[in-house]
C-alpha positions as CSV (number, residue, x, y, z in Angstrom):
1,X,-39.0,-9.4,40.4
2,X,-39.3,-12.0,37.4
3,X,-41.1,-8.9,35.5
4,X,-37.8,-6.7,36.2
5,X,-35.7,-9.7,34.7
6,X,-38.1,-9.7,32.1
7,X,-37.9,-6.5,30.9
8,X,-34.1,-5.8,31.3
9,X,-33.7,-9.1,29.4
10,X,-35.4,-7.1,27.1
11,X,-33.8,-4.1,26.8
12,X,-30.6,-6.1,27.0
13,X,-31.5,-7.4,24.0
14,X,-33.1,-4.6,21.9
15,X,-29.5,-2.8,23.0
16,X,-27.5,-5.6,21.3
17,X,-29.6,-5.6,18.5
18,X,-29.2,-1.8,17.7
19,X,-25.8,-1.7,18.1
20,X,-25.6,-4.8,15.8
21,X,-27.6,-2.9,13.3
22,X,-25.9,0.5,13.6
23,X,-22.2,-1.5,13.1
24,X,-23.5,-4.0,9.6
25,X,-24.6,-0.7,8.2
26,X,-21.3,0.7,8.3
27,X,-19.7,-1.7,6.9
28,X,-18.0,-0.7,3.6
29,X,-15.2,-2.2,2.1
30,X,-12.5,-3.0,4.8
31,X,-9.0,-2.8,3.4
32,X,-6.6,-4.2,6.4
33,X,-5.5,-7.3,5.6
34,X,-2.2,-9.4,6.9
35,X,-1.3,-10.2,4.0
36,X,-2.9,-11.0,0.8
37,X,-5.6,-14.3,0.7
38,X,-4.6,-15.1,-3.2
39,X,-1.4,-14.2,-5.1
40,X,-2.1,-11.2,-7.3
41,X,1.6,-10.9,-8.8
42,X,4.0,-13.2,-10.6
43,X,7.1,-12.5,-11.8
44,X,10.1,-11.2,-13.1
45,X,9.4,-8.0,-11.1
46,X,10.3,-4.1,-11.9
47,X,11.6,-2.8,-8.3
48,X,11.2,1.1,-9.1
49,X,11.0,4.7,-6.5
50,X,8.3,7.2,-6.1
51,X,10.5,10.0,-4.8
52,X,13.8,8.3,-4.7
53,X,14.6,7.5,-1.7
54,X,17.4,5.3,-0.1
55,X,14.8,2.8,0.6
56,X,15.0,0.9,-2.7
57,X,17.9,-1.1,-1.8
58,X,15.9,-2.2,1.5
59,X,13.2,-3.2,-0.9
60,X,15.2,-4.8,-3.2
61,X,16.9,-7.0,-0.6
62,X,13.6,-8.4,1.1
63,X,12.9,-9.3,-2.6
64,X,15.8,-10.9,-3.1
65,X,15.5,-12.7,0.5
66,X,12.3,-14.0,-1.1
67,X,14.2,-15.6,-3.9
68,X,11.8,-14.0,-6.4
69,X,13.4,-12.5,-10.2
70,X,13.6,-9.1,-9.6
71,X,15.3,-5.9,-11.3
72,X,15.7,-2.8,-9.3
73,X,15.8,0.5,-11.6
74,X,14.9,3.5,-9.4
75,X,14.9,5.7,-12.6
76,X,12.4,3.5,-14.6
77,X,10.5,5.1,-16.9
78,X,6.8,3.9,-18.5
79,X,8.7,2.2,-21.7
80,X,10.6,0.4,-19.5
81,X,8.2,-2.0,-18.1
82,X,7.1,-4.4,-20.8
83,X,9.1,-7.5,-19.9
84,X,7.6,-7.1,-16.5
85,X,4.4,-8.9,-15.1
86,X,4.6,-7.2,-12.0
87,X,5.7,-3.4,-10.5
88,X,6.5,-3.2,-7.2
89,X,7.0,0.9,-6.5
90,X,8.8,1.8,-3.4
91,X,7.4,5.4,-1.6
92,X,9.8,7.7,-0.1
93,X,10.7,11.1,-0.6
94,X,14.8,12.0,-0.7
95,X,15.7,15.7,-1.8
96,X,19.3,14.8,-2.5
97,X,17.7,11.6,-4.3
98,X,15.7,13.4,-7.0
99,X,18.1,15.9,-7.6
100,X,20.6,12.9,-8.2
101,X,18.1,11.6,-10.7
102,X,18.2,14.9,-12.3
103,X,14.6,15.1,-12.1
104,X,12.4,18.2,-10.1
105,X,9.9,16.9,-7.6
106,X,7.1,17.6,-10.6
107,X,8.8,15.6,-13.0
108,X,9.3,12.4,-10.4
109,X,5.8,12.7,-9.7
110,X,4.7,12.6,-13.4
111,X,7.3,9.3,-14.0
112,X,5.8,7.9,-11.3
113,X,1.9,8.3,-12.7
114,X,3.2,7.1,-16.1
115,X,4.5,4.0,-15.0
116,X,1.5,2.9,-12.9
117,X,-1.3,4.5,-15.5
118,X,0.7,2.6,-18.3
119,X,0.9,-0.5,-15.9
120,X,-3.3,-0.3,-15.7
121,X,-3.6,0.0,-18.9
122,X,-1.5,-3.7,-19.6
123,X,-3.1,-5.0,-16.7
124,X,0.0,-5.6,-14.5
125,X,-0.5,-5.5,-10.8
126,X,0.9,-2.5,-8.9
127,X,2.2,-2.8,-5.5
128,X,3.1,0.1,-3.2
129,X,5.6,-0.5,-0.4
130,X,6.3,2.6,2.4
131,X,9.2,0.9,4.1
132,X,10.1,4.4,5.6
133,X,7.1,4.9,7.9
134,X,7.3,8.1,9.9
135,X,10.7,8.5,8.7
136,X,9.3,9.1,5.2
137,X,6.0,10.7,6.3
138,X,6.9,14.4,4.8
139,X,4.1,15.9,2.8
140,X,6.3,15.3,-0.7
141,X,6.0,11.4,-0.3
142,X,2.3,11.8,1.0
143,X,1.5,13.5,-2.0
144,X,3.3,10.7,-4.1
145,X,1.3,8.1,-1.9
146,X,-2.2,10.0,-2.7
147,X,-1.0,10.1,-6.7
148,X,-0.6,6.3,-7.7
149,X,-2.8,4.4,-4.5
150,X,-5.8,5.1,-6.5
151,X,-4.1,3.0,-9.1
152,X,-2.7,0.4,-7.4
153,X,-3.6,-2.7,-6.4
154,X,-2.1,-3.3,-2.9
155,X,-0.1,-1.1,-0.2
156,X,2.3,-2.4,2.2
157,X,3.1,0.3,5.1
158,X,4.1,1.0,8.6
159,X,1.7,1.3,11.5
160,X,3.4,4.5,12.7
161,X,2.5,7.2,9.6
162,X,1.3,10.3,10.4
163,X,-0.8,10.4,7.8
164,X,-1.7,7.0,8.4
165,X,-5.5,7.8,8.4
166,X,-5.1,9.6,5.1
167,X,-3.9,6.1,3.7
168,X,-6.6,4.4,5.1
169,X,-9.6,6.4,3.9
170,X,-8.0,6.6,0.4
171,X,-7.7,2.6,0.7
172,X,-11.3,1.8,1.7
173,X,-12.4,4.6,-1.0
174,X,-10.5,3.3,-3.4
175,X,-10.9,-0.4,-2.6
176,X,-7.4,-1.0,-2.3
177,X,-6.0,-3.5,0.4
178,X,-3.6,-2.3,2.7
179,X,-1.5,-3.9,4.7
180,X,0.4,-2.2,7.4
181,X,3.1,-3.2,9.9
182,X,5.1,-2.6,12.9
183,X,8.8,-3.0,11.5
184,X,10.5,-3.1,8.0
185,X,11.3,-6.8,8.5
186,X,7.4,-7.8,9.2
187,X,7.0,-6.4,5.6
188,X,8.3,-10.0,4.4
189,X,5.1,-12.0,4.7
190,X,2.6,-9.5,3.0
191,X,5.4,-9.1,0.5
192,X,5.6,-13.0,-0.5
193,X,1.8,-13.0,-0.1
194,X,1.6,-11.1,-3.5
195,X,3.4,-14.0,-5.5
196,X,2.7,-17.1,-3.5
């Protein structure tokens, strides 16, 4: 009997290892943070849309909340950000909201890639925010999403995306920390996590 013990003891063990083995070697980078460990952004801030939609004034008012010096301009362009040492780009598609912008889809998209390749180039952090979640999960803001998070240097999302997974490869690929939550208001702490 002790010689069973023994050897499942044994196994048991050799099990435990293997699986511990098999589960370091995938480790890569993990991007799912919380929030932030360290402050990456200070401030004054450029509050500017990817695809603009409605979801700037939501963005702009959690900033606000946060007592931080902030200037929203949806329209921004690349010139516009010098007096900025921080961009904080809201993600979300709107139709009406481009065309309002007198822009085409194509030409929001290349803004967009301006302002955050110029913003690399000065070395001012980018943050995405995708306050819209599922509501917002429409191949035209995906596509925005998979334009500038290789340039960015945080995301702050919703748990509920369809394309959540998409994100989430292109994060750990990219080495860019992600942060995602259940509701618009639980976007506050990661948000305040960039600055303080």
């Amino acid at each position: 009997m002790k010689k069973f013990i023994g050897i499942f003891v044994l196994s048991l063990l050799a099990v435990l290892f293997g699986i511990y083995q098999s589960a370091s070697g995938l480790k890569e980078y993990t991007p799912m943070w919380p929030n932030l460990p360290a402050p990456i952004g200070s401030e004054p801030i450029l509050i500017t849309s990817a695809g603009q939609g409605a979801e700037g004034a939501v963005t702009h008012l959690m900033v606000k909340r946060l007592n931080l010096n902030a200037n929203y301009r949806p329209r921004a362009l690349a010139t516009d950000i010098y007096d900025y040492e921080t961009i904080l780009i809201y993600i979300g598609y709107s139709k009406n909201g481009v065309k309002n912008a007198f822009r085409n889809f194509k030409e929001e998209k290349e803004r967009i890639k301006r302002i955050v390749t110029f913003a690399n180039h000065q070395e001012i952090p980018v943050i995405l925010i995708h306050p819209g979640g599922s509501m917002r999960d429409d191949s035209r803001t995906i596509e925005l999403i998979k334009e500038v998070l290789p340039l960015s240097d945080y995301f702050i999302g919703k748990r509920k995306m369809d394309h959540g997974k998409d994100v989430l490869e292109m994060s750990i690929q990219h080495k860019i920390p992600i942060t995602l939550v259940k509701e618009t208001r639980d976007m506050l702490t990661p948000l305040n996590s960039v600055f303080r």
